[in-house]
Backbone as a chain_set.jsonl record, in Angstrom:
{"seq": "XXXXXXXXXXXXXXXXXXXXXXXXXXXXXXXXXXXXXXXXXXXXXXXXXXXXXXXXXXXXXXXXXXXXXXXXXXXXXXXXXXXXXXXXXXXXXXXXXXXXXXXXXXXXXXXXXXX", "coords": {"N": [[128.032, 53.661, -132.253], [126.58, 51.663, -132.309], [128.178, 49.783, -133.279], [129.638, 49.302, -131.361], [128.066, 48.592, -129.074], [127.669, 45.743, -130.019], [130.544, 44.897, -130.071], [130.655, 44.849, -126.999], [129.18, 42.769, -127.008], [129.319, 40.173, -127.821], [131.331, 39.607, -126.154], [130.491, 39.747, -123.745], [127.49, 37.733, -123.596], [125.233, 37.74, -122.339], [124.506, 40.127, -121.308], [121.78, 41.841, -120.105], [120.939, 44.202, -120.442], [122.274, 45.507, -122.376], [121.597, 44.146, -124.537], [119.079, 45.123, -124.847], [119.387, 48.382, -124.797], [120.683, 47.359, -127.677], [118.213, 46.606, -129.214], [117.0, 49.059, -128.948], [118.649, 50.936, -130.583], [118.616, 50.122, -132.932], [115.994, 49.613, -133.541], [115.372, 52.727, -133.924], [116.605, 52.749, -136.105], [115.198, 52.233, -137.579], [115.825, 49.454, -138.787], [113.894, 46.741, -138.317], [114.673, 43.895, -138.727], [116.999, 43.366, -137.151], [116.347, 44.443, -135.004], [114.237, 42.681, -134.078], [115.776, 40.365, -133.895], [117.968, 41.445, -131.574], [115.367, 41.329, -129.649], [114.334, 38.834, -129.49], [116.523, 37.614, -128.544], [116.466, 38.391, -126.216], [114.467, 37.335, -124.594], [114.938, 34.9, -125.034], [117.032, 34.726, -123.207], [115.055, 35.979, -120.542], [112.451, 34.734, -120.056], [110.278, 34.908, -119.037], [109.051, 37.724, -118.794], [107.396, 40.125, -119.332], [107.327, 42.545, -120.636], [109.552, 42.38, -122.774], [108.233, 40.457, -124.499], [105.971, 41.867, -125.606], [107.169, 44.12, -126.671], [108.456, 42.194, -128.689], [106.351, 41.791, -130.035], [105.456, 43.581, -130.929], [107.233, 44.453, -132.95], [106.969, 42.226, -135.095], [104.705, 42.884, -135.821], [105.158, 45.275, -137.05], [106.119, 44.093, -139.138], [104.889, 42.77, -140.924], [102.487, 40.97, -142.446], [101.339, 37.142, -142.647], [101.958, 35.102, -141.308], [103.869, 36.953, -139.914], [102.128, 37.991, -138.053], [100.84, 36.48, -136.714], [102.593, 35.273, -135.547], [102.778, 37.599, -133.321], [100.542, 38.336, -132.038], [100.46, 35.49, -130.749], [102.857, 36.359, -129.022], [101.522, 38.538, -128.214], [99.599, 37.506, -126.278], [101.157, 35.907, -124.5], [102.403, 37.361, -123.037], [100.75, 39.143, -121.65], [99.835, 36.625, -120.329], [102.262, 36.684, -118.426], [102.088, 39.55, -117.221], [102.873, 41.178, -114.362], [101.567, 43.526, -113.882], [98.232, 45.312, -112.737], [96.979, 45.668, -115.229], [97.076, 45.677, -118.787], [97.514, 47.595, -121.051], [98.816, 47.936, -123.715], [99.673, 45.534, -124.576], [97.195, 44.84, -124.72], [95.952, 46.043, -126.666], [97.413, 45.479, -128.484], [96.732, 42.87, -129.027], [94.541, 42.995, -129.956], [94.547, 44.653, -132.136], [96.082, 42.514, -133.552], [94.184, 40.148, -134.201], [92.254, 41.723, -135.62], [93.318, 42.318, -137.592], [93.367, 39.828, -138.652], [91.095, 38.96, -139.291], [89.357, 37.654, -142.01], [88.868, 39.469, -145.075], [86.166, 41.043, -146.159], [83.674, 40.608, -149.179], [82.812, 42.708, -151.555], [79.872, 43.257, -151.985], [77.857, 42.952, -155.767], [76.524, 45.144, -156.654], [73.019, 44.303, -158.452], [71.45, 46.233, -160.578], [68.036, 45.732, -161.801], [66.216, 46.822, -164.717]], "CA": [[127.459, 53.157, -131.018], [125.679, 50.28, -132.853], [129.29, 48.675, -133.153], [130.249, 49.156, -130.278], [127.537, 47.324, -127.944], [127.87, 44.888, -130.607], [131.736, 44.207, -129.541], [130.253, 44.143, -125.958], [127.525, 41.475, -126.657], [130.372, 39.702, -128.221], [132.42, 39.332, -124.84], [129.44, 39.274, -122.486], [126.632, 37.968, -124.446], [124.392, 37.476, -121.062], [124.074, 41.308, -120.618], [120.555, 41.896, -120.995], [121.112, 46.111, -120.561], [123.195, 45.874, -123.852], [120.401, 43.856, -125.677], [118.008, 46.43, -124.533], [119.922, 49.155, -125.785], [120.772, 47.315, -128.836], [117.87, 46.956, -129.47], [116.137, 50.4, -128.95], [119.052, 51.759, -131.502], [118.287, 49.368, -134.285], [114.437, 50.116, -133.818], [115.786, 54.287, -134.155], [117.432, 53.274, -137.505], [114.086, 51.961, -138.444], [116.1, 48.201, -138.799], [113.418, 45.896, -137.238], [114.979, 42.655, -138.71], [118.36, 43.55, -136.394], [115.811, 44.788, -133.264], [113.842, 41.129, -133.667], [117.253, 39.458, -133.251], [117.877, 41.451, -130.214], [114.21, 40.774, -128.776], [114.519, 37.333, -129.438], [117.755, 37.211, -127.309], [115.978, 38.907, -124.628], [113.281, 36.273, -124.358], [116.174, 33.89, -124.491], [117.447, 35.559, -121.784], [114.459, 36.386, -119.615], [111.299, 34.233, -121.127], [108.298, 35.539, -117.995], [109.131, 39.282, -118.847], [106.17, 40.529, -120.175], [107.883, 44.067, -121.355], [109.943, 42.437, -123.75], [106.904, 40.066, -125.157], [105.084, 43.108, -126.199], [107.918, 44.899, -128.117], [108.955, 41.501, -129.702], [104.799, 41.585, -131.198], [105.244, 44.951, -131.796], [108.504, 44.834, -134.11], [106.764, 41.651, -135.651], [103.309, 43.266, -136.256], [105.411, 46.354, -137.34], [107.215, 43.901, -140.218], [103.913, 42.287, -141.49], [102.544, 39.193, -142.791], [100.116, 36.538, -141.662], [103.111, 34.531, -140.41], [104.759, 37.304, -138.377], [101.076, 38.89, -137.147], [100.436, 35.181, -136.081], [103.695, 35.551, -134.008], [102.944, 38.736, -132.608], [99.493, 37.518, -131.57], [101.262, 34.836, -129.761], [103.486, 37.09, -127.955], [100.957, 39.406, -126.992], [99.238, 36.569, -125.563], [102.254, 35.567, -123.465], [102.685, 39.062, -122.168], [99.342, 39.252, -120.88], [99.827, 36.071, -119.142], [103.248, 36.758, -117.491], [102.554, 40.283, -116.653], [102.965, 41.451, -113.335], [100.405, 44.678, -113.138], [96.984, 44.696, -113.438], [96.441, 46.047, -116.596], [98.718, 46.025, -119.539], [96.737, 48.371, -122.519], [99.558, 47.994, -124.694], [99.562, 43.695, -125.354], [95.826, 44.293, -124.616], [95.389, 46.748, -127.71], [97.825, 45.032, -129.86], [96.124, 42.102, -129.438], [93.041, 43.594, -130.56], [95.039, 44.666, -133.966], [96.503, 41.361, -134.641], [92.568, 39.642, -134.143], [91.237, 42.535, -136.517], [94.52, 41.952, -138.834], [93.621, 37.951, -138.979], [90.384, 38.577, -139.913], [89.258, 37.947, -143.446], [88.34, 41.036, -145.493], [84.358, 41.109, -146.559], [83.651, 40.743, -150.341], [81.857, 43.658, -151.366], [78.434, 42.778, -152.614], [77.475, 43.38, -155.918], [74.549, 45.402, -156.659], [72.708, 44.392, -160.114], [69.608, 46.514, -161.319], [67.459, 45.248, -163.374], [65.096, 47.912, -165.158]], "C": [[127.025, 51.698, -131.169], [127.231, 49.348, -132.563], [129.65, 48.009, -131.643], [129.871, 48.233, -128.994], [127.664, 46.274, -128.593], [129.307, 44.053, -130.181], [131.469, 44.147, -128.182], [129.726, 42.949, -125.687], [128.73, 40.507, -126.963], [131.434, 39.056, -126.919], [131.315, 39.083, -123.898], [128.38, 38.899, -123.297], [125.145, 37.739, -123.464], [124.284, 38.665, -120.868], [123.119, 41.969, -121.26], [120.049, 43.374, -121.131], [121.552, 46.454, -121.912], [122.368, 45.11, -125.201], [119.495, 44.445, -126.077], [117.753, 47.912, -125.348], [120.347, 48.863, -127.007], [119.14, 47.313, -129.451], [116.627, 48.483, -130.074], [117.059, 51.423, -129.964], [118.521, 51.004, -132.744], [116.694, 49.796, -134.744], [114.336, 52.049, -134.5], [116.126, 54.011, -135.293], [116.619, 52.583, -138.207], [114.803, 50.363, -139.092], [115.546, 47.525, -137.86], [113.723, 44.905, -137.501], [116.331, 42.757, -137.536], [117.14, 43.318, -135.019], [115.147, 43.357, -132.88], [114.788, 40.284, -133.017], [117.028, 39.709, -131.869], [116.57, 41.171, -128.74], [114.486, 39.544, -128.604], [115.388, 37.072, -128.368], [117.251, 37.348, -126.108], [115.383, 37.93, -124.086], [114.027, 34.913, -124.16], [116.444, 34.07, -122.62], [116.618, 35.564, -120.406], [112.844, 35.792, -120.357], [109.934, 34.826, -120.43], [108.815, 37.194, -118.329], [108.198, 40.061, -120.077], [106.12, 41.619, -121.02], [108.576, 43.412, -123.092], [108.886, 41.233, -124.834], [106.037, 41.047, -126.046], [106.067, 43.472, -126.534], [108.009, 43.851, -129.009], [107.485, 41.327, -130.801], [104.937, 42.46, -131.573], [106.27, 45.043, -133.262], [107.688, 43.804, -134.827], [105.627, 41.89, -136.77], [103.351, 43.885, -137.1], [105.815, 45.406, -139.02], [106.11, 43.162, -141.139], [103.75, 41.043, -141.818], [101.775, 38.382, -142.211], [100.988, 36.273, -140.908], [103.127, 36.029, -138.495], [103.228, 37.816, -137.279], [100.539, 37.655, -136.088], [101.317, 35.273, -134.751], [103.415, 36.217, -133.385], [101.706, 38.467, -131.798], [99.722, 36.417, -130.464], [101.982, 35.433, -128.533], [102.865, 38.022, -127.151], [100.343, 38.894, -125.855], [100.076, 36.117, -124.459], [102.327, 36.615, -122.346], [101.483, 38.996, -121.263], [98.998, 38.146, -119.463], [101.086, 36.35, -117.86], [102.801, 38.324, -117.221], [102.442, 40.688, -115.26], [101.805, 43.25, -112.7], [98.916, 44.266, -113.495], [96.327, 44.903, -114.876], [97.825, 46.328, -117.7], [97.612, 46.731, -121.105], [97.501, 47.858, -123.387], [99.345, 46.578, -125.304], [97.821, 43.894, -125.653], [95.371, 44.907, -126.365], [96.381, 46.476, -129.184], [97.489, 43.484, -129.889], [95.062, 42.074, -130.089], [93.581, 43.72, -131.892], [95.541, 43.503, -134.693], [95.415, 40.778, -135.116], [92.158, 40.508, -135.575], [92.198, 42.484, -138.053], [94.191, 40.914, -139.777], [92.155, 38.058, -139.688], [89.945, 38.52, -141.234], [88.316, 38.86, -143.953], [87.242, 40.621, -146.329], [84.404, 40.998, -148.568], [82.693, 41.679, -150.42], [80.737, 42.686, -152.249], [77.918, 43.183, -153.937], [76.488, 44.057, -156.235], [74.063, 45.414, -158.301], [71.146, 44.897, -160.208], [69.339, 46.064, -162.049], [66.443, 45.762, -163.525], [64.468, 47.645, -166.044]], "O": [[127.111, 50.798, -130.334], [127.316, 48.416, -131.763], [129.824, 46.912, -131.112], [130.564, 47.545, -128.245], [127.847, 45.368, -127.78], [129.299, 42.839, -129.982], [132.111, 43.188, -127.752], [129.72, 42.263, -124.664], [129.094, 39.986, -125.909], [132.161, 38.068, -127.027], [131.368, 38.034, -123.256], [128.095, 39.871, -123.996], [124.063, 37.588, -124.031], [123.714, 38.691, -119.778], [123.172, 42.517, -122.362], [119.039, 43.721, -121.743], [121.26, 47.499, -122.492], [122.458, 45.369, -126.401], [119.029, 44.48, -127.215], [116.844, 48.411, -126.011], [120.511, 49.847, -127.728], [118.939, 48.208, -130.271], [115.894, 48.725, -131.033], [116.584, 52.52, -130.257], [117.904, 51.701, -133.55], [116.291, 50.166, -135.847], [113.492, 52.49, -135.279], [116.069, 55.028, -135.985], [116.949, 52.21, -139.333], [114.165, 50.03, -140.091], [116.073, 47.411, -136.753], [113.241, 44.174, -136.636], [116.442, 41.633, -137.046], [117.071, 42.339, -134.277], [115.324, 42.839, -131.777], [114.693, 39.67, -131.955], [116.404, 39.012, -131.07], [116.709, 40.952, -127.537], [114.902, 39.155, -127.513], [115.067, 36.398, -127.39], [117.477, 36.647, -125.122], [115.783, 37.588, -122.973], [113.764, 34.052, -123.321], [116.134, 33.679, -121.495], [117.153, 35.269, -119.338], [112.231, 36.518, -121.14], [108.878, 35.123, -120.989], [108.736, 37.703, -117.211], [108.374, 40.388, -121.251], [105.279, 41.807, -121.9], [108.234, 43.813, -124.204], [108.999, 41.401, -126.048], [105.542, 40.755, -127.135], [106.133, 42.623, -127.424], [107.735, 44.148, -130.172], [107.493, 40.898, -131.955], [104.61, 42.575, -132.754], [106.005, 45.597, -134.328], [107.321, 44.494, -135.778], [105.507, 41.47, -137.921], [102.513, 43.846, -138.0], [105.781, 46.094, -140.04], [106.538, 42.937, -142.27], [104.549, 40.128, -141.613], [101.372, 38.767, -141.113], [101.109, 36.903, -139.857], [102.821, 36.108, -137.305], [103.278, 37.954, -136.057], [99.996, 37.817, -134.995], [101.039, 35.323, -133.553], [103.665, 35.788, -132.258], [101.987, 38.362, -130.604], [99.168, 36.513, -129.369], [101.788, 35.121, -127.358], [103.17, 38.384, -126.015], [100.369, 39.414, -124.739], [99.494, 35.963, -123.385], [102.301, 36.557, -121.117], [101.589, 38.747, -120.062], [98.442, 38.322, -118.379], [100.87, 36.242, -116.653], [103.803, 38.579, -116.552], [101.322, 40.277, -114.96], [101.526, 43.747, -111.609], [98.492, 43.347, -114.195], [95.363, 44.341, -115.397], [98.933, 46.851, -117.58], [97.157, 46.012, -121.994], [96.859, 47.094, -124.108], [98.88, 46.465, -126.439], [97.227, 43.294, -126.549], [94.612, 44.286, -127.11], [96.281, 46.917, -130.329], [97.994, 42.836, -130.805], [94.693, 41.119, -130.772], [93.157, 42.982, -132.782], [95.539, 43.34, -135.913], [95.333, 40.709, -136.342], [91.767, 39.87, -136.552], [91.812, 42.588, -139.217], [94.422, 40.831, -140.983], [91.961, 37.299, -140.638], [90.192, 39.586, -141.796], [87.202, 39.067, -143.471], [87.468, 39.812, -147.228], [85.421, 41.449, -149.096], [81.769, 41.691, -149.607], [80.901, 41.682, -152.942], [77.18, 44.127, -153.653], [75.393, 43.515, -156.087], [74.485, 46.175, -159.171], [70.086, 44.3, -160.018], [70.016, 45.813, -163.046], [65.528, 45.482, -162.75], [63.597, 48.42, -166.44]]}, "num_chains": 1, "name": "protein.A"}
């Protein structure tokens, strides 16, 4: 199947149904460097679409790293501004994880008796 929209994208590479579906198989075969590609294209493709903003943070968030959580942070941010309902939980609550991602982790304290 994977090939196959692949020799589609190939001849039409403007069909943003076959990016869609590429990427929602690549994400199934647990390949999120392939499904980024196809996000990316999308956003090419369609840059105010606030749906594919939020998967492209999600696959990024999903792949780790300050870098990519920085990206994904970014994108959720985007999403939030282009979206079109009033509430979007999903950018809203993976913005919340990139924030709590970025922040730096506490040194524990230690404790010295002296008897």
């Amino acid at each position: 199947m994977v090939d196959e929209i692949n020799q589609l994208l190939y001849v039409t590479p403007a069909d943003v149904g076959s990016w869609v579906e590429l990427s929602e198989l690549y994400l199934t075969l647990s390949d999120n460097e392939a499904a980024l590609h196809c996000l990316e294209e999308l956003i090419l493709l369609d840059p105010k679409n606030a749906h594919y903003h939020t998967r492209l943070a999600e696959v990024l968030y999903t792949l780790g790293g300050k870098e990519n959580v920085l990206l994904a942070r970014k994108h959720y941010t985007i999403s939030l501004t282009n979206q079109s309902a009033k509430f979007n939980v999903r950018a809203l609550y993976g913005l919340l994880t990139c924030c709590q991602a970025l922040l730096p982790t506490p040194t524990p304290i230690s404790s010295t008796t002296d008897k």
